[in-house]
VMD Tcl script that builds the backbone (N, CA, C; Angstrom):
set m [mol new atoms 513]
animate dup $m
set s [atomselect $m all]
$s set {name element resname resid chain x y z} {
  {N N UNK 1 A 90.997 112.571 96.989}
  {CA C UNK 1 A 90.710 111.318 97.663}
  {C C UNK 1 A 91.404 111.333 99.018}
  {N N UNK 2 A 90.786 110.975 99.778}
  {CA C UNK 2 A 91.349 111.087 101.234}
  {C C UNK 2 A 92.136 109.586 101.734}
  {N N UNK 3 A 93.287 109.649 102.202}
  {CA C UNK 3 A 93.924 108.723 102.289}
  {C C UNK 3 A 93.654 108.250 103.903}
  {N N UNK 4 A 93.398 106.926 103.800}
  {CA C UNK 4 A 93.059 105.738 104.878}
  {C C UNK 4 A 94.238 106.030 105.686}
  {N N UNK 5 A 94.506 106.163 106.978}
  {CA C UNK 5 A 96.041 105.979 107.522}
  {C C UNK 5 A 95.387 105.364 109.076}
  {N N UNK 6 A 94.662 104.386 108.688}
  {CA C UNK 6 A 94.700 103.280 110.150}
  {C C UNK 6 A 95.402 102.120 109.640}
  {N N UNK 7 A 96.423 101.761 110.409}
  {CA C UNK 7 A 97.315 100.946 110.569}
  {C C UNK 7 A 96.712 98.874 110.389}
  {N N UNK 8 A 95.468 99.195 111.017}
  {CA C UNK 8 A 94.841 97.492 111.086}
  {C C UNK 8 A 94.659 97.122 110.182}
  {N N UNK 9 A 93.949 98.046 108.908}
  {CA C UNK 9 A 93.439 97.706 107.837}
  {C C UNK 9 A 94.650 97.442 106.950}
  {N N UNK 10 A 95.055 96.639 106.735}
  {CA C UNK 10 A 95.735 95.931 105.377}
  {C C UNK 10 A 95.377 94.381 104.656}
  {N N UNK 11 A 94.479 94.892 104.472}
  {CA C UNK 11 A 93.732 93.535 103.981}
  {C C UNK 11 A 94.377 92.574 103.656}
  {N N UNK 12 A 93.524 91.763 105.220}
  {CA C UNK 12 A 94.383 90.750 106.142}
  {C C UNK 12 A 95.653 90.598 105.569}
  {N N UNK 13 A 96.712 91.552 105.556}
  {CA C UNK 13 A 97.998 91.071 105.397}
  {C C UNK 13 A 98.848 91.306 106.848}
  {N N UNK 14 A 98.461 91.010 107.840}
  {CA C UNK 14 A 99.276 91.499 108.975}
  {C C UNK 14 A 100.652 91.034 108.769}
  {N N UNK 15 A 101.214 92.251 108.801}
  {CA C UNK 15 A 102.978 92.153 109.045}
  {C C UNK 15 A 103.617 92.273 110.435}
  {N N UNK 16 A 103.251 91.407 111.254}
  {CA C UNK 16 A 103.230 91.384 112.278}
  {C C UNK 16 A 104.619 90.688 112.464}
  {N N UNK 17 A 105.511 90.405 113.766}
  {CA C UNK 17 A 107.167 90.480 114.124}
  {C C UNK 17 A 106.971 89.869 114.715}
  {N N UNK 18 A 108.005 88.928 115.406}
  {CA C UNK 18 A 107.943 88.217 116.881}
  {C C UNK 18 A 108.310 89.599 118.277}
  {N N UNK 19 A 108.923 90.910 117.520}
  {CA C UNK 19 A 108.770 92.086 118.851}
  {C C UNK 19 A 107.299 92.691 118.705}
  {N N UNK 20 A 106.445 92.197 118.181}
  {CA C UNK 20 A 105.204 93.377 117.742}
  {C C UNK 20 A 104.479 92.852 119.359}
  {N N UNK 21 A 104.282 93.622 120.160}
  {CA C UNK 21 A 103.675 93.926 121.211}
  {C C UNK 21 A 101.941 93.984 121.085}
  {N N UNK 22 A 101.226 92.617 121.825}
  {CA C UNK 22 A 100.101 92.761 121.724}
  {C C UNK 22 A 98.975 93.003 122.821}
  {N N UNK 23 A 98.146 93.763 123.175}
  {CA C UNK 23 A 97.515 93.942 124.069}
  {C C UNK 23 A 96.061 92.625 124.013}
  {N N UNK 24 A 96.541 91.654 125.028}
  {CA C UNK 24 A 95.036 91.032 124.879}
  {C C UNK 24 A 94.155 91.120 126.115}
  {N N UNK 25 A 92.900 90.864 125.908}
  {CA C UNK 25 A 91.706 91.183 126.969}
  {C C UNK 25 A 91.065 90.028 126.967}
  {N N UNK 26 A 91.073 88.814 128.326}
  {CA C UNK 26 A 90.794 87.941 128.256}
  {C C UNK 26 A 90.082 87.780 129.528}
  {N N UNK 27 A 89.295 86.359 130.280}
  {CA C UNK 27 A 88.799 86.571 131.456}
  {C C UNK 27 A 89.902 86.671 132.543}
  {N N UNK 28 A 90.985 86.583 132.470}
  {CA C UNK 28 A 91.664 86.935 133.412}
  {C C UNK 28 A 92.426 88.184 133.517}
  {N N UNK 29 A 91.612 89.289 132.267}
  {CA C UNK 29 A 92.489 90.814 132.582}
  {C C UNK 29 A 93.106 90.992 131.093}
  {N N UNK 30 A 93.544 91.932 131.538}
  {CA C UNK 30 A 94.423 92.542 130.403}
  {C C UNK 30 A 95.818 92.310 130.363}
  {N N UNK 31 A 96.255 91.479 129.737}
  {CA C UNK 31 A 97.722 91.132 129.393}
  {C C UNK 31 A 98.027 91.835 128.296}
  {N N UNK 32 A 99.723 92.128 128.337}
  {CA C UNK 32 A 100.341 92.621 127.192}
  {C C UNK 32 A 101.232 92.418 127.069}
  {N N UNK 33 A 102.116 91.826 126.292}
  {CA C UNK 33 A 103.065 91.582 125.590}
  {C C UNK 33 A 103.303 91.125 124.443}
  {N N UNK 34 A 104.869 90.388 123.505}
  {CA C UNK 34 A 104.790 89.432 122.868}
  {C C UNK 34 A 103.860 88.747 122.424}
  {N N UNK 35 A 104.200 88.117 121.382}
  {CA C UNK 35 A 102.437 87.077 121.452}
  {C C UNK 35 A 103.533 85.655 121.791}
  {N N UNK 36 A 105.027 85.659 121.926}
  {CA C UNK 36 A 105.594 84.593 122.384}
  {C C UNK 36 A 105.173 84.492 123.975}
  {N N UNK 37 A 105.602 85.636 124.978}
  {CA C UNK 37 A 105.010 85.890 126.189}
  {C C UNK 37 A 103.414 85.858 126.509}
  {N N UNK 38 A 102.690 86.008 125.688}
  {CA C UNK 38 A 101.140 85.532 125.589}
  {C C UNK 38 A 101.140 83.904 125.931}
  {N N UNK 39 A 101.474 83.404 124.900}
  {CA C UNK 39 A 101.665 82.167 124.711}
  {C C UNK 39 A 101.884 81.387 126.268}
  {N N UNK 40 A 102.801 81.890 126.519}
  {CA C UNK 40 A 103.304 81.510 127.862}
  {C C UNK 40 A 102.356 82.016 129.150}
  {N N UNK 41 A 101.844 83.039 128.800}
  {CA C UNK 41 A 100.812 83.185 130.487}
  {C C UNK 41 A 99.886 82.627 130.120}
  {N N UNK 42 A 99.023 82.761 128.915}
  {CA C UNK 42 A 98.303 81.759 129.139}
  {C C UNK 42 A 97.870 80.116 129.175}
  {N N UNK 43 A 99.126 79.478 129.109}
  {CA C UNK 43 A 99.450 78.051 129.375}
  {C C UNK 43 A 99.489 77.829 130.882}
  {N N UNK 44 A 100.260 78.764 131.778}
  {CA C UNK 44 A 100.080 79.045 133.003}
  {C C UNK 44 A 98.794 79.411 133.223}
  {N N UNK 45 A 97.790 80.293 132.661}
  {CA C UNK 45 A 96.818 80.103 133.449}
  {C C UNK 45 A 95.658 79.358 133.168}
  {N N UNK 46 A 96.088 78.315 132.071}
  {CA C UNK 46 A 95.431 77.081 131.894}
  {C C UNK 46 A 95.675 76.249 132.844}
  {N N UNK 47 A 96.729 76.147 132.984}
  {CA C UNK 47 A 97.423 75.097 134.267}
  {C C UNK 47 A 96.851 75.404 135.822}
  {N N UNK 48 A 96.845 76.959 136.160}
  {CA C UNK 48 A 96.266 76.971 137.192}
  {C C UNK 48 A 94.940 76.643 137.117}
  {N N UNK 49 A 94.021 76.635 135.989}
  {CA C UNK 49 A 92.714 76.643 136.211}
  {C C UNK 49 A 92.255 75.526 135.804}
  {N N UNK 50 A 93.413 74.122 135.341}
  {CA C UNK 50 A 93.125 72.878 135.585}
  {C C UNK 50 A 93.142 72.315 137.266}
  {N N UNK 51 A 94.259 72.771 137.475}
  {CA C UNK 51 A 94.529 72.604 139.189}
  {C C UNK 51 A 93.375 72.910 140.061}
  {N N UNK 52 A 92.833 73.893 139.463}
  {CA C UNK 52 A 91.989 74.460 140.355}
  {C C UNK 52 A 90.321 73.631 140.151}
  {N N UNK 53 A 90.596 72.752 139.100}
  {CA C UNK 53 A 88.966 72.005 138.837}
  {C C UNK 53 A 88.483 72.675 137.415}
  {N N UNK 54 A 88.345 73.816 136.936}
  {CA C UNK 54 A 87.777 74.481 136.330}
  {C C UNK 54 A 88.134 74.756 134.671}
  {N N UNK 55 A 87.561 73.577 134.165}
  {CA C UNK 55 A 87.917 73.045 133.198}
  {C C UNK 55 A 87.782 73.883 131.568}
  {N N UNK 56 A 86.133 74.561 132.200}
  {CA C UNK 56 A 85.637 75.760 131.081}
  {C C UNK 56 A 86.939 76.553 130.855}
  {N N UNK 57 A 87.379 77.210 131.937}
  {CA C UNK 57 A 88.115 78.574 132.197}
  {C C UNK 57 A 89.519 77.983 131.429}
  {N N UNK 58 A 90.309 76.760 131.419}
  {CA C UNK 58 A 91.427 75.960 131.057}
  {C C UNK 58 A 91.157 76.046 129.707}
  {N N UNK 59 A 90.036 75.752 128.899}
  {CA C UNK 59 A 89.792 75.324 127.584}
  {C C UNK 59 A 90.058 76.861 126.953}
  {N N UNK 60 A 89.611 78.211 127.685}
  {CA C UNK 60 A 89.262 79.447 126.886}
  {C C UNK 60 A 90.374 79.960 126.929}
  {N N UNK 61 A 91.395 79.683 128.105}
  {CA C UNK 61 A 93.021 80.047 127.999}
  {C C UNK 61 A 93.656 79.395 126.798}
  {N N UNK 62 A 93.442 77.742 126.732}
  {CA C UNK 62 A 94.040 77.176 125.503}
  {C C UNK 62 A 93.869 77.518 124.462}
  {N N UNK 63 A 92.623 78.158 124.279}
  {CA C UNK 63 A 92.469 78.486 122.784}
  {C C UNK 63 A 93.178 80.494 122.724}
  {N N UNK 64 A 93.357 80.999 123.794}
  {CA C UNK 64 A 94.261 82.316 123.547}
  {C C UNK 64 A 95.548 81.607 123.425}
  {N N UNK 65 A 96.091 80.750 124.124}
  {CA C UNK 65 A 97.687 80.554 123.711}
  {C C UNK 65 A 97.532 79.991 122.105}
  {N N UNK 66 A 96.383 78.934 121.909}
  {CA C UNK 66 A 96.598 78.697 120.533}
  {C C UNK 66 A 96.478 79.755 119.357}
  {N N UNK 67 A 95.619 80.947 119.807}
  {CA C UNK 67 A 95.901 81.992 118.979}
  {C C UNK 67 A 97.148 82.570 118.633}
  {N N UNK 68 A 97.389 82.613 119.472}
  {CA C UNK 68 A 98.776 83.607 119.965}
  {C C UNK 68 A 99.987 82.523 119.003}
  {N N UNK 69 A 99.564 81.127 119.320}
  {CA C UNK 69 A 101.035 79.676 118.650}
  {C C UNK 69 A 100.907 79.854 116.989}
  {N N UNK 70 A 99.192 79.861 116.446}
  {CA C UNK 70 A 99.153 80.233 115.145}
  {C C UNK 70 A 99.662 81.570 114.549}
  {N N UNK 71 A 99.341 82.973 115.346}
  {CA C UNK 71 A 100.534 84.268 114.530}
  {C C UNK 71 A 102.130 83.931 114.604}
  {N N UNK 72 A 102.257 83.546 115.776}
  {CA C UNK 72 A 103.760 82.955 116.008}
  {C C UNK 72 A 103.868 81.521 114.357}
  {N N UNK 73 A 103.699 80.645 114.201}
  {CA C UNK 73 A 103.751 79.968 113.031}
  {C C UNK 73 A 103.261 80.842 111.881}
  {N N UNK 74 A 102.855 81.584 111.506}
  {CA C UNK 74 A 102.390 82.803 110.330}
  {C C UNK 74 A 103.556 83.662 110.227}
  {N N UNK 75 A 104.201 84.066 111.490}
  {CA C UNK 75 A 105.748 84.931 111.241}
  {C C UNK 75 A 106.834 83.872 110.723}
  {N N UNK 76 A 106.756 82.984 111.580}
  {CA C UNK 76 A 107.829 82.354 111.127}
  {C C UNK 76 A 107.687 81.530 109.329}
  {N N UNK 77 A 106.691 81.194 109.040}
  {CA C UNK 77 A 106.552 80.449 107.544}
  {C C UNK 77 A 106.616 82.358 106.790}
  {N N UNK 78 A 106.309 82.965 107.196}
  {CA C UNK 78 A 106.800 84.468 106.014}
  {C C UNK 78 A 108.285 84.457 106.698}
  {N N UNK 79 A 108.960 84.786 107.519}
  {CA C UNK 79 A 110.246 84.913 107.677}
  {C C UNK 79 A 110.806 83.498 106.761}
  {N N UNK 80 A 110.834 82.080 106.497}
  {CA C UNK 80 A 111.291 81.238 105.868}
  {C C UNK 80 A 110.939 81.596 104.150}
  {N N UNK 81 A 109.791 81.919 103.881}
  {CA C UNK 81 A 109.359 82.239 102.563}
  {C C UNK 81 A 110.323 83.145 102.177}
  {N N UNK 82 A 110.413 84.460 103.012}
  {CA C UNK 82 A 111.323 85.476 102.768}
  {C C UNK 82 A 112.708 85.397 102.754}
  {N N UNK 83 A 113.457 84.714 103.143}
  {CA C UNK 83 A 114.701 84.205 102.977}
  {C C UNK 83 A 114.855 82.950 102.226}
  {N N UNK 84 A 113.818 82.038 101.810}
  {CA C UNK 84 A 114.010 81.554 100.923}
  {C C UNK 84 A 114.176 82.295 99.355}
  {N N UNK 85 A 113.136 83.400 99.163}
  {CA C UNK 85 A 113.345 84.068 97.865}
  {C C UNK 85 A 114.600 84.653 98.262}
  {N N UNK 86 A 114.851 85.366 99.122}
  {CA C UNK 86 A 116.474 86.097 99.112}
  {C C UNK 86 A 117.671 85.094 98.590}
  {N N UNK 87 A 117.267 83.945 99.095}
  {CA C UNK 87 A 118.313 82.945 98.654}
  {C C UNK 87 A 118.301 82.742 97.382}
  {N N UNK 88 A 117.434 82.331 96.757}
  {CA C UNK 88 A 117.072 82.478 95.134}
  {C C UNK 88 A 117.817 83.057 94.370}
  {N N UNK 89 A 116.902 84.632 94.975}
  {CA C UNK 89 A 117.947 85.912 94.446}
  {C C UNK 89 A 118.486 86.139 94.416}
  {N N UNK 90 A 119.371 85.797 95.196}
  {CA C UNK 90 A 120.741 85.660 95.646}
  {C C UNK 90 A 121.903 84.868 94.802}
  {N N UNK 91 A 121.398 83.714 94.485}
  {CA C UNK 91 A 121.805 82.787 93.877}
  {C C UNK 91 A 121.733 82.559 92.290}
  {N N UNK 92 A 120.270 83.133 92.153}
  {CA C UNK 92 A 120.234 84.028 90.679}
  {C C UNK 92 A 121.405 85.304 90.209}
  {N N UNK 93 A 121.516 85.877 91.191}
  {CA C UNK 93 A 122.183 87.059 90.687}
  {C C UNK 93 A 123.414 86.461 90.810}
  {N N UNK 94 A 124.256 85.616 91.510}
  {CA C UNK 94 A 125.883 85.320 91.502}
  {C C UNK 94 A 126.087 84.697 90.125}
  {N N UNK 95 A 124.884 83.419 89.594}
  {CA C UNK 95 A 124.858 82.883 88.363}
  {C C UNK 95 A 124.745 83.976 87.535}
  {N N UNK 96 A 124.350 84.902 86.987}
  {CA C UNK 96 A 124.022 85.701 86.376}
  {C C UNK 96 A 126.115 86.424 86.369}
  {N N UNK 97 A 126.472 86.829 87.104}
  {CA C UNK 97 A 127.778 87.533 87.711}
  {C C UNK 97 A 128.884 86.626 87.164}
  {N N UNK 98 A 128.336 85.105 87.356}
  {CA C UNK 98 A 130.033 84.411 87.034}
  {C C UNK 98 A 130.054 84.345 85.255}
  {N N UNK 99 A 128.557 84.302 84.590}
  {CA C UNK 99 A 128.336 84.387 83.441}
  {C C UNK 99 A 129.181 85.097 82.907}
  {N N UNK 100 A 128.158 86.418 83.324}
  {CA C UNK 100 A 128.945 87.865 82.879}
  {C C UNK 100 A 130.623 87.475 82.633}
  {N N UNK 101 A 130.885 87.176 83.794}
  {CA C UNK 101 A 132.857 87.611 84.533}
  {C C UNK 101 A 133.478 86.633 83.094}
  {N N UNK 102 A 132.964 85.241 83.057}
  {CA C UNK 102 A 133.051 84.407 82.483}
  {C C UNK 102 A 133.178 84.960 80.585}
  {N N UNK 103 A 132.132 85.268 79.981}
  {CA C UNK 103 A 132.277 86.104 78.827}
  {C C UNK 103 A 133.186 87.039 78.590}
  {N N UNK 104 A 133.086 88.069 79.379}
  {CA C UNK 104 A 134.074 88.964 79.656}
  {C C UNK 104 A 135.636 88.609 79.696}
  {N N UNK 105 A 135.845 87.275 80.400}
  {CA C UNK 105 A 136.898 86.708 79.869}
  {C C UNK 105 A 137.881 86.065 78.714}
  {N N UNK 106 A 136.385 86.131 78.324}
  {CA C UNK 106 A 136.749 85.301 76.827}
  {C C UNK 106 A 137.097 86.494 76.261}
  {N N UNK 107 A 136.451 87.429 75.932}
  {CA C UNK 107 A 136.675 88.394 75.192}
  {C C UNK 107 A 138.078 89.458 75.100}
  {N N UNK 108 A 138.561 89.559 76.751}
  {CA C UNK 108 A 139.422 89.650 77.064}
  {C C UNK 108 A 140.326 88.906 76.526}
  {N N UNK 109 A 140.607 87.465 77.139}
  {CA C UNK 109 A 141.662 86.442 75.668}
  {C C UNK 109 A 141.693 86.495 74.767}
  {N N UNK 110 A 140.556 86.728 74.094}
  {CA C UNK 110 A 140.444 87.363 72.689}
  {C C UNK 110 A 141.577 87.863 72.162}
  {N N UNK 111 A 141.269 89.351 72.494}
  {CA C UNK 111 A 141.778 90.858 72.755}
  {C C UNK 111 A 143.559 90.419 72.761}
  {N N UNK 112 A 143.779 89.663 74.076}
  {CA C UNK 112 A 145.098 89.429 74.120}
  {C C UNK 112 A 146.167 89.147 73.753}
  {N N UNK 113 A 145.313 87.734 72.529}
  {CA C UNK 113 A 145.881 86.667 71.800}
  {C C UNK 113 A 146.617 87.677 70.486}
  {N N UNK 114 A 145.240 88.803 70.447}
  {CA C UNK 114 A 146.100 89.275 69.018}
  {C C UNK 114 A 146.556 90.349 69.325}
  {N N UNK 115 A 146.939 90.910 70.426}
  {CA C UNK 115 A 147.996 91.914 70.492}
  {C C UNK 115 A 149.320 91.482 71.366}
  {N N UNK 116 A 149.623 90.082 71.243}
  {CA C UNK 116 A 150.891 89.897 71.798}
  {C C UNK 116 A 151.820 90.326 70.865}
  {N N UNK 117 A 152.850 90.856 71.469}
  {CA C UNK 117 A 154.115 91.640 70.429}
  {C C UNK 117 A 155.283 90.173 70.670}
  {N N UNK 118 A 155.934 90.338 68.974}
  {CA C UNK 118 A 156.959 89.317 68.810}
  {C C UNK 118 A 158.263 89.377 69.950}
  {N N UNK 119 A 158.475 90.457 70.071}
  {CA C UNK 119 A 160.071 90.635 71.121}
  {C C UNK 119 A 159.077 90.896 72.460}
  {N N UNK 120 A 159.439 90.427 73.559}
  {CA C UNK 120 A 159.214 90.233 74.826}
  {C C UNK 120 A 160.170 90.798 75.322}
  {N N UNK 121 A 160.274 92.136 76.317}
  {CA C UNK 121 A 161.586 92.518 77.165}
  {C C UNK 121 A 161.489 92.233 78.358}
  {N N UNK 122 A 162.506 91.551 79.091}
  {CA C UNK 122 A 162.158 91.149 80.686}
  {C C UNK 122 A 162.850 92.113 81.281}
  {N N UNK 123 A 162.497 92.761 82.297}
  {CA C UNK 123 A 162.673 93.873 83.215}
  {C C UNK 123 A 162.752 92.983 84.567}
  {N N UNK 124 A 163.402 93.947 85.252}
  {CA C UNK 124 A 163.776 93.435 86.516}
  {C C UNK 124 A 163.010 93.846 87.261}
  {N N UNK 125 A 162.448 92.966 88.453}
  {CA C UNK 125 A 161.422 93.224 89.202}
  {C C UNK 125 A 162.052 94.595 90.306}
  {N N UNK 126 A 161.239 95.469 90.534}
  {CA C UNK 126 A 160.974 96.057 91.813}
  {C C UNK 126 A 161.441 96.302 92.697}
  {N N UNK 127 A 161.307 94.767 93.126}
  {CA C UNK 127 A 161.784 94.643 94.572}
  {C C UNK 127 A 163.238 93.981 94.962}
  {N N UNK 128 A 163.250 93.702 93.333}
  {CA C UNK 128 A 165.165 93.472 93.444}
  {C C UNK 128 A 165.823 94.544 93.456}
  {N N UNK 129 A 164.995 95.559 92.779}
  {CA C UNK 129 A 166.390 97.022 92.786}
  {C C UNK 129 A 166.451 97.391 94.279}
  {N N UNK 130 A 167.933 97.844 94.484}
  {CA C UNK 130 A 168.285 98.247 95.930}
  {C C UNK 130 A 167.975 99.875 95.872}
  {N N UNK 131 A 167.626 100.116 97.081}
  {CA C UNK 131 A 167.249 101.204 97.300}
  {C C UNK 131 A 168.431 101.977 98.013}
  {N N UNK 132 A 168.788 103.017 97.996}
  {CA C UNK 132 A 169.984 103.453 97.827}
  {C C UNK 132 A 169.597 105.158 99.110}
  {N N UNK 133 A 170.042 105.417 100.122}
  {CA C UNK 133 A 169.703 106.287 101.215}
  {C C UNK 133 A 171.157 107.413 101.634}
  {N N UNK 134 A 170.702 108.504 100.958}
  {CA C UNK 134 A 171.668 109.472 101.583}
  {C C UNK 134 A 171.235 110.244 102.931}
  {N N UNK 135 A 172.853 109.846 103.703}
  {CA C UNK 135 A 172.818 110.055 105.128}
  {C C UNK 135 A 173.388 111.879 104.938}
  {N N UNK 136 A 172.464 112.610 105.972}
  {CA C UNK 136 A 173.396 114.109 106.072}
  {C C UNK 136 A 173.560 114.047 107.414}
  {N N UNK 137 A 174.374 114.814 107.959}
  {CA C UNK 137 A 174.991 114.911 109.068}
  {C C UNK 137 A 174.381 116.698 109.352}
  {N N UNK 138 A 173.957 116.944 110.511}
  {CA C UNK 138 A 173.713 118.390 111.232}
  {C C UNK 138 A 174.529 118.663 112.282}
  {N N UNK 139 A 174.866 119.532 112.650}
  {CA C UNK 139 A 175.529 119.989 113.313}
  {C C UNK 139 A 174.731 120.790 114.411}
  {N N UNK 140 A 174.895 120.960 115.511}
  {CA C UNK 140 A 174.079 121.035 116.863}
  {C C UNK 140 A 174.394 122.786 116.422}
  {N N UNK 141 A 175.110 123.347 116.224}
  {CA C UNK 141 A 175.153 124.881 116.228}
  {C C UNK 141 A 174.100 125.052 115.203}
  {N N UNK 142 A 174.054 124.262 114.295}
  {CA C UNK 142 A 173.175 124.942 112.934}
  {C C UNK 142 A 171.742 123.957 113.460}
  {N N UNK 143 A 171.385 123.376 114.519}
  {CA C UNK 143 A 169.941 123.284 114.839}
  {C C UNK 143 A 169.833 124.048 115.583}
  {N N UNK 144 A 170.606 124.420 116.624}
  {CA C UNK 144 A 170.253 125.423 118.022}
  {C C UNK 144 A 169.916 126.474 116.458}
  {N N UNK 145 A 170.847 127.175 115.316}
  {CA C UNK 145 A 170.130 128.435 114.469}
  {C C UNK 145 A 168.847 128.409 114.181}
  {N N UNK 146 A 168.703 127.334 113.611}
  {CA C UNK 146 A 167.428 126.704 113.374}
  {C C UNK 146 A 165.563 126.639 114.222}
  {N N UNK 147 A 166.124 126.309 115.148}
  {CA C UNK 147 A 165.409 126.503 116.266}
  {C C UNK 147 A 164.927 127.391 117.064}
  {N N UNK 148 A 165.863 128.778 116.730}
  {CA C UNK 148 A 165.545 130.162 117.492}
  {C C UNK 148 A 165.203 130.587 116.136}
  {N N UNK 149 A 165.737 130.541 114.989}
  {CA C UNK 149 A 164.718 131.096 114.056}
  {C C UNK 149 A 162.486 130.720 114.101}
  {N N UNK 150 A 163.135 129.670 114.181}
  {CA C UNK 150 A 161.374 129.311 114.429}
  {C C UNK 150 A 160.573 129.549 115.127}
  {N N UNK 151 A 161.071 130.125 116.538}
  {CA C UNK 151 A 160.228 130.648 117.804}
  {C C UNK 151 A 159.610 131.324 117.454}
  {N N UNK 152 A 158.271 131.920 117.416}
  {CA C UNK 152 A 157.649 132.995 117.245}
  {C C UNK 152 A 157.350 133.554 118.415}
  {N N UNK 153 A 157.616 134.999 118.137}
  {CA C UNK 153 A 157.183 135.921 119.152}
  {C C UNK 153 A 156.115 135.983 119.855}
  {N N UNK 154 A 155.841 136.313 121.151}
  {CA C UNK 154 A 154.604 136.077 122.238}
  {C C UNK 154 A 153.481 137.178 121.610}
  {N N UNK 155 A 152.502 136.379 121.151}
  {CA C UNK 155 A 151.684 137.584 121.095}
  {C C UNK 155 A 151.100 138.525 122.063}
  {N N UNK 156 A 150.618 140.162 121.253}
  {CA C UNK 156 A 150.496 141.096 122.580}
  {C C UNK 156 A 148.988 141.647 121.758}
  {N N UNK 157 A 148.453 141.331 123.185}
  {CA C UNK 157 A 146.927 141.922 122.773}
  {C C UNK 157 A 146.913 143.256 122.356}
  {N N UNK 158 A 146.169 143.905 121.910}
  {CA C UNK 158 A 145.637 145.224 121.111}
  {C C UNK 158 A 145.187 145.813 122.614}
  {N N UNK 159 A 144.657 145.150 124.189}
  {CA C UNK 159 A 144.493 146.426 125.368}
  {C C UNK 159 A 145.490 146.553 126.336}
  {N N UNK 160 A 146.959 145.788 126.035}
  {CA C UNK 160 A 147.684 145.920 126.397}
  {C C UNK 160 A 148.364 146.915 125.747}
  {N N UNK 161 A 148.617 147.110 124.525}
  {CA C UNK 161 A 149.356 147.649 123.937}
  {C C UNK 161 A 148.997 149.364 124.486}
  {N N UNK 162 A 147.424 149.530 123.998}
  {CA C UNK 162 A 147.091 150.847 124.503}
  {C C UNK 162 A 147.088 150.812 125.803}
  {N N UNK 163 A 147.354 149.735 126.431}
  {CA C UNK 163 A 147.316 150.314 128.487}
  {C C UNK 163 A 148.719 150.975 128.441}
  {N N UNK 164 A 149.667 150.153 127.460}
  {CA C UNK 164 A 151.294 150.532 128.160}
  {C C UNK 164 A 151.445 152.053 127.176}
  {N N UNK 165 A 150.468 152.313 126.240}
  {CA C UNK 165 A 151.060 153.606 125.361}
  {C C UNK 165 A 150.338 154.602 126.073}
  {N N UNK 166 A 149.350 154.148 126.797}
  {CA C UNK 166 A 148.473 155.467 128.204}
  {C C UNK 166 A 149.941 155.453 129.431}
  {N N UNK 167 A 150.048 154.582 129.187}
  {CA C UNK 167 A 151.380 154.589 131.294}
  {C C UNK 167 A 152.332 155.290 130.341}
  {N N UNK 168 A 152.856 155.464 128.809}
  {CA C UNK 168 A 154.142 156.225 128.506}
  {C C UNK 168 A 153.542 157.645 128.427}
  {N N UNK 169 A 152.363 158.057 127.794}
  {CA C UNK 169 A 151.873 159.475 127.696}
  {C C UNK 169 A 151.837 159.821 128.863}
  {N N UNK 170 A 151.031 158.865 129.906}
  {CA C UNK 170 A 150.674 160.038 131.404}
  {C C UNK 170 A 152.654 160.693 131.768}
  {N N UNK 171 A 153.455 159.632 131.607}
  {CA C UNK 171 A 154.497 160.199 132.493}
  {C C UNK 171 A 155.634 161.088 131.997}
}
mol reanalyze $m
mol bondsrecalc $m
mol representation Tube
mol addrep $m
């Protein structure tokens, strides 16, 4: 079966955006943009073509901006539909969550009630025990040792080595 892949056909479900970019062809040319920016030139060029007397030409602009005002109201009632179910769902699933947490609690107390032990030992917190810091003292001779032990030697490339063992053979 050969699969359909034109984009128009989704029976009439246009999922159309307030960024979805529309090309329209009207008597005054080819406009493109928005269908919010639609909206708007052609109210302007209703307006000019009331100004101008020409009342036909005013009426056929009004009815492109009113096209253009009805997809604009079609995005926005699916954008409200659609965040209304999110909210739902949303609100379904937290009810659903405090349930859960809620049971889970009980069961937990449960659990608790019958494994409390008769003798209780209180321990001392934490953050009362003092923490206790041994100081050492160094001595500047035994870091200067310290310190020349750690130097590592300059490394010597592998064409140096054979340049200087050619300058000891030639001489």
């Amino acid at each position: 079966m050969k699969k359909n892949n034109n984009k128009f056909r989704n029976n009439n479900n246009n999922m159309y955006n307030l960024n979805y970019r529309f090309d329209s062809v009207s008597p005054a040319g080819k406009c493109c943009g928005t269908a919010l920016d639609l909206i708007k030139r052609y109210n302007e060029l209703a307006k000019e073509a009331h100004s101008a007397g020409d009342y036909v030409e005013m009426e056929v602009f009004r009815q492109y901006a009113e096209h253009y005002r009805k997809i604009v109201t079609e995005i926005n009632e699916r954008k409200a539909a659609f965040q209304a179910q999110n909210m739902q769902s949303a609100d379904e699933r937290a009810e659903q969550d405090e349930t859960e947490a809620e049971e889970q609690n009980e069961t937990n107390n449960q659990q608790t009630v019958s494994n409390i032990p008769q003798e209780v030992v209180v321990q001392e917190p934490l953050s009362l025990k003092r923490k206790t810091l041994k100081v050492v003292e160094v001595k500047e001779s035994d870091a200067q040792i310290e310190a020349e032990q750690t130097v590592k030697p300059k490394r010597v490339y592998k064409k140096k080595i054979k340049a200087s063992e050619s300058a000891s053979k030639a001489v």
